[in-house]
VOBAFI-79879 format. One line per 3 residues: for each residue x, y, z of N, C-alpha, C, O. Coordinates in steps of 0.02 Angstrom, whole numbers. Layout:
N
X/Y/Z/X/Y/Z/X/Y/Z/X/Y/Z; ... $
This chain:
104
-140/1216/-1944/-164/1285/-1945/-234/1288/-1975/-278/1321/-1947; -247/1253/-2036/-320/1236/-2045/-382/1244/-2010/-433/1277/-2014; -357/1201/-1974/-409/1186/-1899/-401/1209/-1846/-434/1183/-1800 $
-373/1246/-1835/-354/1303/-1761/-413/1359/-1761/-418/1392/-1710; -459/1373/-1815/-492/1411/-1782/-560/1370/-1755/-595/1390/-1709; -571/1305/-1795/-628/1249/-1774/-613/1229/-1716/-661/1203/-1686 $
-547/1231/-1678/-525/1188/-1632/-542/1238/-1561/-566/1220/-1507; -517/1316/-1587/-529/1366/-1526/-608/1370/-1531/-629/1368/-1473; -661/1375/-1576/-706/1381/-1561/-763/1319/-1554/-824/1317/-1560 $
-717/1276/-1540/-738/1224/-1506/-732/1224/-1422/-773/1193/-1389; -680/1261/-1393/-670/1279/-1316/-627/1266/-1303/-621/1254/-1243; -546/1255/-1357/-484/1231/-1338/-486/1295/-1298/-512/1349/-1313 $
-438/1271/-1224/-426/1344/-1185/-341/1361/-1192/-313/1412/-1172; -309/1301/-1228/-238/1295/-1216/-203/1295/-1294/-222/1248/-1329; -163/1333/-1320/-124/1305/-1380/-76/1302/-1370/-51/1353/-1347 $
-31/1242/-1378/30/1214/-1394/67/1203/-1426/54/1148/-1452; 136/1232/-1454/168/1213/-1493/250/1234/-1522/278/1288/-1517; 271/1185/-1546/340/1217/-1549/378/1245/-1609/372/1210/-1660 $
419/1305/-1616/428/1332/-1668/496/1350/-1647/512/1371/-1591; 545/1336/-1714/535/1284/-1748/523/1219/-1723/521/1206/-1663; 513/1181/-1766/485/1111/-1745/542/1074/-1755/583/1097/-1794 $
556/1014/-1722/609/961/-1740/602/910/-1741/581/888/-1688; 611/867/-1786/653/890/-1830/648/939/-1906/691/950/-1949; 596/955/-1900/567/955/-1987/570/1041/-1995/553/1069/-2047 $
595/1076/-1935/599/1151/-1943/524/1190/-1975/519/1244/-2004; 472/1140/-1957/438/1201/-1980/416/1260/-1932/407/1250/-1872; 410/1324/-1962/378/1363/-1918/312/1421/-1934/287/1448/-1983 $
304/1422/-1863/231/1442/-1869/227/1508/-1835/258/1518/-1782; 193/1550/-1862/179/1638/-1855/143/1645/-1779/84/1645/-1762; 201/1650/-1747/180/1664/-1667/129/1718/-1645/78/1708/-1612 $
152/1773/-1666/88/1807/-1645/43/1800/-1693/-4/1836/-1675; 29/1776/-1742/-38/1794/-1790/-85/1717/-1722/-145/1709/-1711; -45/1689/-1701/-86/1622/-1684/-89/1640/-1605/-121/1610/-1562 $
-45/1699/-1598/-88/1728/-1513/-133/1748/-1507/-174/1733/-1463; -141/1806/-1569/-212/1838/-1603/-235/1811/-1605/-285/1833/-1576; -245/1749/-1626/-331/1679/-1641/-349/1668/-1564/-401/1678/-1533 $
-286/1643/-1546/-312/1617/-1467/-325/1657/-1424/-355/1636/-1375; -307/1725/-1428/-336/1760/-1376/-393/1783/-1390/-423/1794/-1337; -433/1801/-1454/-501/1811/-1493/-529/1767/-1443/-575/1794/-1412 $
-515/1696/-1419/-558/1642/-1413/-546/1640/-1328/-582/1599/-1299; -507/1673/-1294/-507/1659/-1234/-447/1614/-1202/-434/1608/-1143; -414/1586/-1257/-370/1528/-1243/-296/1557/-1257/-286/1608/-1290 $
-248/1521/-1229/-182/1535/-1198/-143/1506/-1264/-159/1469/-1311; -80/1543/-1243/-25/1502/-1299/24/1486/-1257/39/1524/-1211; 55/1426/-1269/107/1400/-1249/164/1379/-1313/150/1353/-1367 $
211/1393/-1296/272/1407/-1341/331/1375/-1300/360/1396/-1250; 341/1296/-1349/409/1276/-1328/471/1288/-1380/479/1256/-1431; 514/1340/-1356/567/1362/-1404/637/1347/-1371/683/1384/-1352 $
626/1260/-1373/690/1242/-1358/740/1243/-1414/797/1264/-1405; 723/1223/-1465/772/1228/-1540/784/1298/-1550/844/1305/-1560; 757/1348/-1551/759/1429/-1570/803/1445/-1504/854/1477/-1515 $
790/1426/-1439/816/1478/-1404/798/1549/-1401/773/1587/-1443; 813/1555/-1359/786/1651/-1322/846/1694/-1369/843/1754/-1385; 904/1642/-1386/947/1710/-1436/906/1741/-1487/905/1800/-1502 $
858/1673/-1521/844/1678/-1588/767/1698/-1598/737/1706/-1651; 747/1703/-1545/671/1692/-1549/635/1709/-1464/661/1680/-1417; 583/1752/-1453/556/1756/-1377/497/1771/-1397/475/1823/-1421 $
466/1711/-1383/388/1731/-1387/345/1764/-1341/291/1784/-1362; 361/1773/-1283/320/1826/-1257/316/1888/-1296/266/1915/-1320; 381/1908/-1298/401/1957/-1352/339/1958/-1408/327/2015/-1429 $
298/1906/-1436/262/1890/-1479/198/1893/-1497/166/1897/-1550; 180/1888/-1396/92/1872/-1398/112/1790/-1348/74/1779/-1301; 146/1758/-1356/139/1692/-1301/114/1704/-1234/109/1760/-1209 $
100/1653/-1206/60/1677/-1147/112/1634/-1090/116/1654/-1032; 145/1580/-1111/205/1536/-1071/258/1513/-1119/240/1498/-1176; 303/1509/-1108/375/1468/-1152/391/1434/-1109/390/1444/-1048 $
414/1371/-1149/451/1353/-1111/526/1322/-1122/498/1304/-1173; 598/1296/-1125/657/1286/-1149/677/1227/-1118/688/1230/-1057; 685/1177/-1146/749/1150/-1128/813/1171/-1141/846/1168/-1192 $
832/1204/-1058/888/1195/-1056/952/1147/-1041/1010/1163/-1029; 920/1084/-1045/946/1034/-1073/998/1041/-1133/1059/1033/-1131; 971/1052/-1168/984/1036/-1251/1028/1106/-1272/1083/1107/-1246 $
1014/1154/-1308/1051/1188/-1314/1061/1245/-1299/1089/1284/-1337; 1036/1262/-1229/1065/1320/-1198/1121/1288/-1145/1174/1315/-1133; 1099/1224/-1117/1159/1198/-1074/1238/1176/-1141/1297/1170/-1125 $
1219/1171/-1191/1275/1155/-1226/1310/1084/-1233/1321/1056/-1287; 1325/1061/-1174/1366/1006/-1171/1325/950/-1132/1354/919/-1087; 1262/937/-1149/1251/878/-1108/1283/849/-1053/1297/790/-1045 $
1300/930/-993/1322/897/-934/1249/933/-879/1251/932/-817; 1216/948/-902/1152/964/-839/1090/931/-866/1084/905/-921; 1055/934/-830/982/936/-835/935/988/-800/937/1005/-741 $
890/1012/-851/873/1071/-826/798/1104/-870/793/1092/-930; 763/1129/-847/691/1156/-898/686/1225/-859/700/1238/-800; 659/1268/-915/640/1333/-884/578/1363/-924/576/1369/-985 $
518/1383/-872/461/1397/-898/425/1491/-880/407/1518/-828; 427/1503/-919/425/1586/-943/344/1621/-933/300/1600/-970; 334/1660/-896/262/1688/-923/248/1740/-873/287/1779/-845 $
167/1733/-868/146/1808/-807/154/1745/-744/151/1684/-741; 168/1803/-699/170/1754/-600/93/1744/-611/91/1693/-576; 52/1750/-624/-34/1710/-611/-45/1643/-641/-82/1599/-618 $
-6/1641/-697/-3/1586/-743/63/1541/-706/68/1482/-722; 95/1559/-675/163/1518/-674/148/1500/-597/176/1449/-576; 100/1542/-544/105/1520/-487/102/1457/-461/136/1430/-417 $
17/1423/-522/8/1358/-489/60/1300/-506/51/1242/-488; 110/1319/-538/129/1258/-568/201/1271/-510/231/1222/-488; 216/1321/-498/255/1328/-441/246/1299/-377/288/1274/-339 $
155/1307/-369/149/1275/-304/152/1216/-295/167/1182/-245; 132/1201/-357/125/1112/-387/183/1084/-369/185/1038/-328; 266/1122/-414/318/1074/-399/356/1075/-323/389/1033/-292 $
333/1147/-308/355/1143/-234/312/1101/-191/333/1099/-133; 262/1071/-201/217/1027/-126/249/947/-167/249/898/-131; 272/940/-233/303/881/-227/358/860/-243/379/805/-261 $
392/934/-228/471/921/-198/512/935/-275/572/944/-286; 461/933/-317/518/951/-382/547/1012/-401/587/1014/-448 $
């Protein structure tokens, strides 16, 4: 957090990160750090696979994408495999077009 505002006004366009963190649970103030990045032009990305959407929704927040393994503990029982990625359709299109032209 130190360096997040040296880092955005350096031209990071992307922030990344997961809250809580795992293993070490730390967590970090989602929207105060949407606020920085959007000051600067740059996006937030929010992986809240440990929190889950019960406990935690960062769009809800200021995030600009989430994303979950639902792997882990929304599938419960380590019988699927599965990811799900959250945001506006402008932001989510290309990566749609992306997995659809290579079949994923």
């Amino acid at each position: 957090m130190d360096r997040l505002e040296a880092v955005l006004a350096g031209g990071a366009r992307l922030v990344f990160l997961e809250t809580p963190t795992n293993p070490t649970l730390d967590v970090f103030d989602i929207r105060a750090i949407a606020r920085q990045a959007h000051v600067h032009g740059a996006l937030l990305a929010v992986d809240n696979t440990f929190a889950t959407p019960v406990n935690q929704r960062p769009l809800e927040l200021g995030a600009d994408l989430v994303t979950h393994s639902a792997t882990k503990y929304l599938g419960g029982h380590s019988d699927l495999t599965a990811g799900v990625l959250l945001g506006a359709r402008e932001l989510l299109l290309p990566v749609w077009n992306g997995g659809r032209t290579s079949g994923r």
